[in-house]
C-alpha positions as CSV (number, residue, x, y, z in Angstrom):
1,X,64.8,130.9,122.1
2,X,66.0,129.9,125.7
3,X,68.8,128.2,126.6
4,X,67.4,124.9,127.1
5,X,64.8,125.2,124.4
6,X,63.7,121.9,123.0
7,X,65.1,120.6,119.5
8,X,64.4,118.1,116.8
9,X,66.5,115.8,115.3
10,X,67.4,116.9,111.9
11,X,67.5,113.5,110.8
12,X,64.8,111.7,112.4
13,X,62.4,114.5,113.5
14,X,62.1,113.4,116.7
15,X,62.5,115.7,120.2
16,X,65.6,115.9,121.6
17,X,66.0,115.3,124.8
18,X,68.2,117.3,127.5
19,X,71.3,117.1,127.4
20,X,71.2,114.7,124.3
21,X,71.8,116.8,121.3
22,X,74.5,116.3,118.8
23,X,75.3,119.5,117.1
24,X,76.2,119.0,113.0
25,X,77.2,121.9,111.1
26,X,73.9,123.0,109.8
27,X,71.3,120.9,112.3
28,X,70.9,118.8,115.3
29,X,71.2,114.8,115.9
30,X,69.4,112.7,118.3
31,X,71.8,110.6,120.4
32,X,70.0,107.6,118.7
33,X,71.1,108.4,115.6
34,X,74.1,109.6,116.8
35,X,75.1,105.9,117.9
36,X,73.8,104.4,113.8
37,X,76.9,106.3,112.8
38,X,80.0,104.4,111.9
39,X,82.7,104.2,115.5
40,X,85.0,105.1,113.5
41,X,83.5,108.4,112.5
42,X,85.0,111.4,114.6
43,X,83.8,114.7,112.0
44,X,80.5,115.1,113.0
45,X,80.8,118.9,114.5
46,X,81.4,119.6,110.5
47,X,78.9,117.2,108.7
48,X,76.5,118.9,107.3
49,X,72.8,117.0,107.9
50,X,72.8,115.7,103.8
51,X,76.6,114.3,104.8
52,X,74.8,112.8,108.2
53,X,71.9,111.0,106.3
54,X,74.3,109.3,103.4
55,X,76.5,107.8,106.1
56,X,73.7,106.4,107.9
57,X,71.9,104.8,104.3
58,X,75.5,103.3,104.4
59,X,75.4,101.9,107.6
60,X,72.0,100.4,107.1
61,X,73.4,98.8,103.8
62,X,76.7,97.8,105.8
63,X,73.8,95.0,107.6
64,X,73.5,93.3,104.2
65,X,77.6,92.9,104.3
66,X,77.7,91.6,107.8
67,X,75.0,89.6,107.2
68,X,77.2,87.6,104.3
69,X,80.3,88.6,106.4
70,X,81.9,84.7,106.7
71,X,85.3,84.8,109.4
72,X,88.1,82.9,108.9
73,X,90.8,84.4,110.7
74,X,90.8,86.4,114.1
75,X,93.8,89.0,115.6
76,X,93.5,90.5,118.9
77,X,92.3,89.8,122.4
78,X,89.7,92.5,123.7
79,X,89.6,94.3,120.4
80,X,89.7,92.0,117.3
81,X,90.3,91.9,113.5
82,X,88.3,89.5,112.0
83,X,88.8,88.5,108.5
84,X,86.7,87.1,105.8
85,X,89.6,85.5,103.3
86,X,87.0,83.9,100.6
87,X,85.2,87.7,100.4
88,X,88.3,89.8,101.3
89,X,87.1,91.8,104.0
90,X,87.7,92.6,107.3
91,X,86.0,94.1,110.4
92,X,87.4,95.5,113.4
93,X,85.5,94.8,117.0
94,X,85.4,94.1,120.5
95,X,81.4,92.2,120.2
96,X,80.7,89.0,119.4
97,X,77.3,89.9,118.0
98,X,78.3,91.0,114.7
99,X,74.9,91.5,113.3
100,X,73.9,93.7,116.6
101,X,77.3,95.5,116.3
102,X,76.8,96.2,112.8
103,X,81.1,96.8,112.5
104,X,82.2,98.3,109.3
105,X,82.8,95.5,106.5
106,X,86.4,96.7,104.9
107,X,87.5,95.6,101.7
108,X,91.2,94.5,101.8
109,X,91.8,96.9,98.8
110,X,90.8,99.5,101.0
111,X,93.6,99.5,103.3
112,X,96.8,102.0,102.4
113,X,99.1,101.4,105.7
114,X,99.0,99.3,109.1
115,X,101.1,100.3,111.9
116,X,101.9,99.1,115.5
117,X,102.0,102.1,117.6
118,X,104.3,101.3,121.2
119,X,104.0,104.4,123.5
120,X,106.6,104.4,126.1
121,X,105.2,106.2,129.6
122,X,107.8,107.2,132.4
123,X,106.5,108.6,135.8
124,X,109.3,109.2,138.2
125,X,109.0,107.6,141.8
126,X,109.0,109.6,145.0
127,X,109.4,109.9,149.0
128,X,108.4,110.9,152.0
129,X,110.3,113.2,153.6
130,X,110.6,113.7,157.5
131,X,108.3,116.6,157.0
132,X,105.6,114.2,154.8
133,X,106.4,116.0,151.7
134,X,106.7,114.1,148.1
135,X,110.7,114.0,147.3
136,X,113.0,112.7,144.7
137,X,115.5,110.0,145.6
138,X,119.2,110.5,144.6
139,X,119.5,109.9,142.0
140,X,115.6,109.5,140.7
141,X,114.0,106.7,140.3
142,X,111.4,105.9,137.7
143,X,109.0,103.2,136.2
144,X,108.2,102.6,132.7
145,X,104.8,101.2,131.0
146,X,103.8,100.7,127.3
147,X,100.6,100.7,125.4
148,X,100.1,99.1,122.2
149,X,97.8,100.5,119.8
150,X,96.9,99.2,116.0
151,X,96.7,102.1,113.2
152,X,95.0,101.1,110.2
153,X,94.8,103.7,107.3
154,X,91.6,102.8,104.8
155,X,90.1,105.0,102.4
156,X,86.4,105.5,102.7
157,X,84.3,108.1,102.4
158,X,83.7,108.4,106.2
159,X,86.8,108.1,108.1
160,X,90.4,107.1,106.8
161,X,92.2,105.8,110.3
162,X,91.3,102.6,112.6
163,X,92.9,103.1,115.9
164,X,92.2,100.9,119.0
165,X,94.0,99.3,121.8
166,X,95.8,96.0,122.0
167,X,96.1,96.1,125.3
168,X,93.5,96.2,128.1
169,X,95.4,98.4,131.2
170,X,99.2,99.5,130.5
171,X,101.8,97.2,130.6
172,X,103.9,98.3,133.7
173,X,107.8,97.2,133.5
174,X,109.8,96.6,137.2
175,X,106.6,99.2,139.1
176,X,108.2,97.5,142.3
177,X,112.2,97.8,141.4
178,X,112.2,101.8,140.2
179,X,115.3,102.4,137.8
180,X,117.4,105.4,137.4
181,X,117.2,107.0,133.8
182,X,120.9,105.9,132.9
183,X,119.3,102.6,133.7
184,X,115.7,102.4,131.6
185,X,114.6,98.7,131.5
186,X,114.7,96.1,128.5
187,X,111.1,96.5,128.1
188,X,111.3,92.9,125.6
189,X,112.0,91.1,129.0
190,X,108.5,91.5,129.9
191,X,106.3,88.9,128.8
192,X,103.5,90.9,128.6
193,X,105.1,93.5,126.5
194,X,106.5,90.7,124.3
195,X,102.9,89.4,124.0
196,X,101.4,92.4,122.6
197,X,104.2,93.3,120.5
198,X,104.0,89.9,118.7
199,X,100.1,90.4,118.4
200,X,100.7,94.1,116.9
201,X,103.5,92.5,114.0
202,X,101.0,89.6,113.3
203,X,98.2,91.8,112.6
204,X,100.6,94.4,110.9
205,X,101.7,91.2,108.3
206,X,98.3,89.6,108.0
207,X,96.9,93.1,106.8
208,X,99.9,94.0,104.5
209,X,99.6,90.5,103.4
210,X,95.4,90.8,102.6
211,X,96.5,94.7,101.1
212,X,98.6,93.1,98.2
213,X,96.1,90.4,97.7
214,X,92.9,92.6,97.3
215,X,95.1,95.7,95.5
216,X,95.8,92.5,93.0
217,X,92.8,91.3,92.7
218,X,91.5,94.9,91.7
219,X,93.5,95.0,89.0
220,X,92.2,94.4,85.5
221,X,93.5,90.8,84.0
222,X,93.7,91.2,80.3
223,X,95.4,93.5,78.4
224,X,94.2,97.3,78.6
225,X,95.4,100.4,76.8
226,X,97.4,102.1,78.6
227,X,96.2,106.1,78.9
228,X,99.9,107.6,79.3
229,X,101.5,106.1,76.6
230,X,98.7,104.2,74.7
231,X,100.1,100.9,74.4
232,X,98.4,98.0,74.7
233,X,99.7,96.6,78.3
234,X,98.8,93.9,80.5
235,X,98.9,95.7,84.4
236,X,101.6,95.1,86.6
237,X,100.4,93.7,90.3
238,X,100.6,97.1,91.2
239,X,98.0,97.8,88.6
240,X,100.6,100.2,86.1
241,X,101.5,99.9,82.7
242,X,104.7,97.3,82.0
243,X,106.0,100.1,79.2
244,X,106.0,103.6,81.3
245,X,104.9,102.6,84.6
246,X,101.4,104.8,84.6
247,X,99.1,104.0,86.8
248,X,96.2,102.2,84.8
249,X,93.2,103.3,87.3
């Protein structure tokens, strides 16, 4: 078979085009399928086709959650967290056709951790020399710029980590007044920085604060025996037993 045989799609049957395959660990996908699959998704080089084909019967059923999906509450400027409160759920994207985007509906029980992710970039500034050659000055100078990024840790069958920018280009602290390194900048004099930061806690507390409401709310009510110990034990909010602490689920 030669190098730029043609393939089908192992999921859809349909001829791949050049250039357009998507290798799985035991077949081909169609870039058309490729782009059903969940944005979150970054394992398909070892999904097997069976693996492939669930995911996407639980993207197609994902329409029927969007479809109910109600929002309440939005986070974020280019990106966004939207939250349904009455269902608790969210949904993480940048489009405002949520029916064509199809973004994954996320129960709030769903979510084990949330974190605001500030990386701090320093490139070190330089000049020309008489002979037109890149120096350093004495001592160096250096700029500094910060990107924001949300981390939110679900559990799911088909990926476990949300990750995506808060901010839209780097934010750049004094890029026309360099500092030396014994001098690195107050970066929380920036507005911009102080912007993002305060959009990264407020998402960080709204989703801690929807975590503890769903993880309740998943709970059994009444009283329950208790598998460790077998008393009979109404949960804790944390879903354990009030005698020995098991966890009841």
């Amino acid at each position: 078979m030669g190098l730029f045989s043609k393939k089908s799609c192992s999921i859809c049957g349909g001829e791949i085009g050049l250039f357009g395959n998507r290798k799985l660990d035991d077949g081909n996908m169609c870039k058309n399928c490729a782009a059903k699959l969940s944005p979150w998704f970054s394992d398909r080089r070892k999904s097997t086709v069976a693996e492939i084909e669930e995911q996407l019967q639980y993207r197609e059923a994902n329409k029927e959650a969007i479809a109910a999906f109600n929002p309440t509450r939005t986070f974020g400027a280019n990106m966004k967290l939207i939250i349904d409160e009455d269902a608790k759920k969210f949904v993480v994207t940048r489009e405002r056709d949520l029916v064509k985007a199809n973004p994954d509906v996320i129960a709030f029980s769903q979510v084990t951790g949330c974190d605001l992710d500030i990386d701090e970039n320093r490139s070190e500034e330089k000049r020309k020399d008489r002979e037109g050659n890149l120096v350093s000055y004495n001592p160096p100078r250096y700029t500094y710029s910060y990107d924001f990024d949300m981390v939110i840790r679900v559990n799911t069958p088909y990926f476990d980590t949300i990750r995506f920018s808060l901010n839209p280009s780097s934010v750049e602290i004094n890029p026309d007044n360099p500092v030396t390194a014994d001098r690195a900048p107050d970066p929380r004099t920036n507005v911009d920085y102080c912007e993002f930061e305060a959009m990264g806690r407020e998402i960080k507390a709204a989703l801690t604060e929807v975590r503890n409401i769903g993880r309740e709310d998943a709970a059994p009510k009444g009283p329950v025996k208790c598998p460790a110990c077998g008393a009979q034990t109404v949960p804790t909010a944390s879903g354990c037993c009030e005698y020995c602490g098991s966890a009841l689920q």
